[in-house]
C-alpha positions, 0 to 999 in steps of 0.5 A: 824905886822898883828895886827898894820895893821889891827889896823891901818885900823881901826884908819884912817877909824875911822878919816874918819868917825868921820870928817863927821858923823856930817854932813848933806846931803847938806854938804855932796854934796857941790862942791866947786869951783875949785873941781869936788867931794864932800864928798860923792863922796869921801866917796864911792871911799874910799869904792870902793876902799878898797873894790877892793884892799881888795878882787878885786885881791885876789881869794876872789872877791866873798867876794866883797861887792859893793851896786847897783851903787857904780861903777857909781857913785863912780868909777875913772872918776866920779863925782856927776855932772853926777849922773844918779842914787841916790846915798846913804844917807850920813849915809849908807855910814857911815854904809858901811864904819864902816862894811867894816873894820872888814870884811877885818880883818876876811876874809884876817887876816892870809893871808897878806904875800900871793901873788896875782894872778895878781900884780898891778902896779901903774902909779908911778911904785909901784907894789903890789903883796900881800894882806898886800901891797894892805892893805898898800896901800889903808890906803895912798889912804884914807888918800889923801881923808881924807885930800880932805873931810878936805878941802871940809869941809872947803870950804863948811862952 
């Protein structure tokens, strides 16, 4: 199962990068009428996010790598409107993303079954309590912004 796991980690993220790895940087910032994002905002919340469920509520936040501003800009709540600080080029963020996989797998591979300090629970009710869940999550967290860049795409033709 742990191999499926991470094999699937990597597959969605690969779908990810490959949607925009052609894009470029105009693109990549068009906000469509009727959207508050665009792709690259949707590209560092992926990475945000995975960051956070990978490491945030393990007992390894020290392995957290989150670049200078990502929060700002990337956080719940944010949107490229109210930018005040640069944001990365479209191919750091590409950068970032290809990295972040294989780090989650080295660093938390044979510790997917262990419980977390503090579980988590969802606005739904979902609560998280291991790192396996966390991972779980985040590949549905990614595939609804997959499925946004899709159609940010499109609308940005």
């Amino acid at each position: 199962m742990r191999e499926f796991l991470f094999n699937q980690l990597k597959v969605i993220r690969s779908n990810t990068i490959n949607a925009v790895k052609e894009l470029n940087e105009s693109q990549s910032d068009s906000v469509p009428v009727g959207f508050n994002n665009n792709i690259r905002w949707n590209l560092g919340h992926i990475y945000l996010v995975q960051e956070h469920f990978a490491f945030g509520f393990t007992q390894e936040q020290k392995q957290m790598i989150v670049p200078d501003g990502f929060k700002d800009l990337f956080w719940l709540g944010t949107k490229p409107s109210e930018w005040k600080v640069h944001p990365p080029t479209l191919p750091e963020l590409i950068q970032v993303l290809q990295d972040q996989t294989n780090r989650i797998e080295e660093k938390l591979n044979n510790r997917l079954e262990e419980t977390v300090a503090k579980p988590f629970t969802m606005p739904s009710g979902l609560t998280l309590k291991t790192i396996g869940e966390f991972l779980t999550f985040s590949m549905y967290h990614e595939g609804r912004h997959f499925e946004i860049i899709k159609m940010l795409n499109r609308f940005s033709e």
